[in-house]
C-alpha positions in Angstrom: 128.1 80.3 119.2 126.9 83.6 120.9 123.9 83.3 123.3 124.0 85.5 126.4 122.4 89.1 125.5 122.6 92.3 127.5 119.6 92.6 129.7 119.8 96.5 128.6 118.4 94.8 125.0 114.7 94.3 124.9 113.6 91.6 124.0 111.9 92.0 121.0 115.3 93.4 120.0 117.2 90.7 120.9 114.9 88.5 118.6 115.4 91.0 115.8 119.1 90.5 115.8 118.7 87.2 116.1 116.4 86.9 112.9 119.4 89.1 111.4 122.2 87.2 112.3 120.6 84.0 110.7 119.9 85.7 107.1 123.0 87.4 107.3 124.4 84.0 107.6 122.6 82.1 104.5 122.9 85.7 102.7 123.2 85.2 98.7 125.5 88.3 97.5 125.6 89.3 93.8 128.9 90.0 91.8 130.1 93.6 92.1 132.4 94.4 89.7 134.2 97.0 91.8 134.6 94.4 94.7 137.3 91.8 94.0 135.6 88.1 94.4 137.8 86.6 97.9 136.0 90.1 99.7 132.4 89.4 98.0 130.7 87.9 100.7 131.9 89.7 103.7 131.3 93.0 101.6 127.6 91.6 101.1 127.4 90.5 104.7 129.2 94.7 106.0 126.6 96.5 103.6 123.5 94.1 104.7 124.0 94.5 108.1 124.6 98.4 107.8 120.9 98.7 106.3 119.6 96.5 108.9 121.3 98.8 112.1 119.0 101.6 111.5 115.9 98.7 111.5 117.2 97.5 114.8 118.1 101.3 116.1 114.4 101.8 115.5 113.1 98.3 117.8 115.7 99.5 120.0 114.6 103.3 120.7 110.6 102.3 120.5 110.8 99.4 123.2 112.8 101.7 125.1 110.5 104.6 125.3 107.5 101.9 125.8 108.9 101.5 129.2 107.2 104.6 130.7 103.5 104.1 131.1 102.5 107.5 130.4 103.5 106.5 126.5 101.9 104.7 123.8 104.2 103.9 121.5 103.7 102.5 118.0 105.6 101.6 115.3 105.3 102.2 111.3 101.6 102.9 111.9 99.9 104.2 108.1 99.6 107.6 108.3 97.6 110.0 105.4 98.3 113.5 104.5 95.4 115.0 102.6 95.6 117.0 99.5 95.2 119.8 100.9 98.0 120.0 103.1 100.4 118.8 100.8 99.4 122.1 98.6 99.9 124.2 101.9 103.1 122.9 102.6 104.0 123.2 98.6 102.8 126.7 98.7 105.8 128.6 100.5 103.7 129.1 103.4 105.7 130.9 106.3 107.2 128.2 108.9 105.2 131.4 111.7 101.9 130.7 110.0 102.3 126.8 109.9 103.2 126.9 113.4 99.7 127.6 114.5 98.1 125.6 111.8 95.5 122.6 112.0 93.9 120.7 109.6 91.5 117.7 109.7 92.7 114.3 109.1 90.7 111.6 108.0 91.8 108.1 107.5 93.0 106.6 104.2 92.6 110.1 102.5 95.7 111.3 100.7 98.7 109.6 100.2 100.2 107.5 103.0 103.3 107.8 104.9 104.9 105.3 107.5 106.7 107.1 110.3 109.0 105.4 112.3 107.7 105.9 115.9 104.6 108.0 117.0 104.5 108.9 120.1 100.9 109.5 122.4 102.3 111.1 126.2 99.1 111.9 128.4 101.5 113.7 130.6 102.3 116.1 128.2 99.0 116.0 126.3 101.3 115.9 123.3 101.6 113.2 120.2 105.5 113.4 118.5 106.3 111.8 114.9 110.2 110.6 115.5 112.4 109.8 112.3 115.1 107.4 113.6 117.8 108.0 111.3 121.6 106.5 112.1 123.4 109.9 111.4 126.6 108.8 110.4 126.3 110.2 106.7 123.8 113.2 104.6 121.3 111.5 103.1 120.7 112.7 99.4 118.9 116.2 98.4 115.7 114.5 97.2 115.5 112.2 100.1 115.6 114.8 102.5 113.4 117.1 100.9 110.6 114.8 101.4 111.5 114.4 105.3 111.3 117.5 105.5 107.5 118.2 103.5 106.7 114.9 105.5 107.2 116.4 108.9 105.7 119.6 107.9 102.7 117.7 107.0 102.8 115.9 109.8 102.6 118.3 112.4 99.7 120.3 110.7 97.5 116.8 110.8 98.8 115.8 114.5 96.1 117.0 116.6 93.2 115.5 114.6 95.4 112.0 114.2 95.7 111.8 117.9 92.1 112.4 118.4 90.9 110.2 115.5 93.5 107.5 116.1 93.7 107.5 119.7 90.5 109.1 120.3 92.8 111.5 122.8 92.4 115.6 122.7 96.3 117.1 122.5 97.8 120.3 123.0 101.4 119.7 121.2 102.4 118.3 118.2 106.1 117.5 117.6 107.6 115.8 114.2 111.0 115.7 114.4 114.4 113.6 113.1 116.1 111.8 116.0 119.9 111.8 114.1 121.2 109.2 116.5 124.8 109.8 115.5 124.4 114.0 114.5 124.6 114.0 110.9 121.4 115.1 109.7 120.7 118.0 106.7 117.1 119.0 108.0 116.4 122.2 109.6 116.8 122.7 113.0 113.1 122.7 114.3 113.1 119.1 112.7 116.5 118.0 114.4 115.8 116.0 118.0 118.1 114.7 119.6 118.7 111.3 122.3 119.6 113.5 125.0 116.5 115.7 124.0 114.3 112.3 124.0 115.3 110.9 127.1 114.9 114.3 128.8 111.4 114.8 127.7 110.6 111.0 128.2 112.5 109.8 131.6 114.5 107.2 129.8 117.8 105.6 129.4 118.1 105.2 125.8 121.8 106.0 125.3 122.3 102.6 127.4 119.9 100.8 125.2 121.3 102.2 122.3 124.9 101.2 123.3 124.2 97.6 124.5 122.2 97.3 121.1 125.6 98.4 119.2 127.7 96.2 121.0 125.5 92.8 121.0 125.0 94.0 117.0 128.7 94.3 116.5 129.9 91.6 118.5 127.7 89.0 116.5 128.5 90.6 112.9 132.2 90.3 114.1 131.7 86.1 114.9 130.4 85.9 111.9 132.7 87.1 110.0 135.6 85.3 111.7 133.8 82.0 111.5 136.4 79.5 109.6 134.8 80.0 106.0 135.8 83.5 106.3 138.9 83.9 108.2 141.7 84.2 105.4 140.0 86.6 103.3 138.9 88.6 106.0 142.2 88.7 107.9 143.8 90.5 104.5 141.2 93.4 104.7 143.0 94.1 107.8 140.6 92.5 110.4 139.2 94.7 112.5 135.1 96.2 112.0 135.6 98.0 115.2 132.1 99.3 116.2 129.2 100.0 113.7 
């Protein structure tokens, strides 16, 4: 059994992989008929844990950042884009005239969207909107169509959320996808990247990023050696490698 953790992983993290490990262990797979039976379970257990990486990526990056105390970091919070800017963005506008665009937010007004990490720095007098995303394949057309229109919205509506939700007066607003591994189909002015973050931020994320990989891998790999598993696994060719 795997206890000792990297004292790179946070630990909030390391209780999230924890939590992880443990379902992945009493996970109940359905039949796929493309997926021969002896390969079912460790197929279940590969795809699982693949959905659950960018989750952890996310704890990972956020309890990272909340390290520097000019930040206040939080996580999924509710945000709402009203009507009206959700027409503006649907309208064509020119990215020029967005750029020095503001509009009014008021709570629980239009429909609501959950991004990943917002950011509040008092150093920079700036509140960012990061979308963690794992970046090792494009996500579809429609999905990233709506990151985009999300982020648009997001950044018209960012200095009245940081006054109303922080009750803090900002001068920048960023809204951006952090594509942790490069693959990413949104524009450029929507593309962040680690380096970029820890840069702007003063913190070591790439080590907490790695360490989180490694303890992630390391555990998935246990599990799928332990005895119940072993034959079947070995005649896939047994080897995961890294995530």
């Amino acid at each position: 059994m795997h206890t000792e953790l990297s004292p790179l992983i946070p630990s909030t993290v390391s209780k999230l992989i924890n939590q992880t490990m443990a379902r992945l262990q009493q996970l109940e797979v359905q039949p796929d008929p493309i997926v021969p039976s002896q390969y079912r379970q460790r197929y279940g257990i590969l795809t699982s844990a693949v959905r659950a990486d960018g989750r952890i990526l996310e704890a990972a990056i956020g309890a990272a950042l909340n390290e520097n105390p000019h930040l206040t970091v939080v996580r999924n919070p509710g945000v709402h884009i009203p009507p009206v800017v959700d027409q503006i963005i649907g309208s064509g506008a020119s990215q020029e005239a967005l750029r020095s665009s503001h509009f009014h937010y008021e709570p629980d007004v239009g429909r609501k969207i959950t991004p990943d990490l917002v950011l509040l720095d008092t150093n920079r007098r700036a509140i960012d909107f990061i979308e963690i995303k794992r970046g090792l394949a494009r996500t579809d057309a429609g999905k990233t169509r709506q990151t985009i229109r999300d982020l648009r919205c997001l950044r018209l509506v960012g200095r009245s959320y940081a006054a109303q939700a922080f009750g803090t007066e900002v001068d920048t607003v960023m809204a951006a996808v952090c594509s942790i591994h490069g693959a990413s189909a949104v524009p450029g002015d929507l593309l962040v990247t680690v380096e970029d973050l820890e840069r702007r931020y003063d913190v070591n994320l790439q080590a907490v990023i790695t360490a989180t990989y490694a303890e992630f891998a390391q555990r998935l790999s246990e599990l799928l050696y332990q005895e119940e598993f072993k034959d079947d696994f070995l005649a896939l060719g047994g080897n995961i490698g890294t995530l």
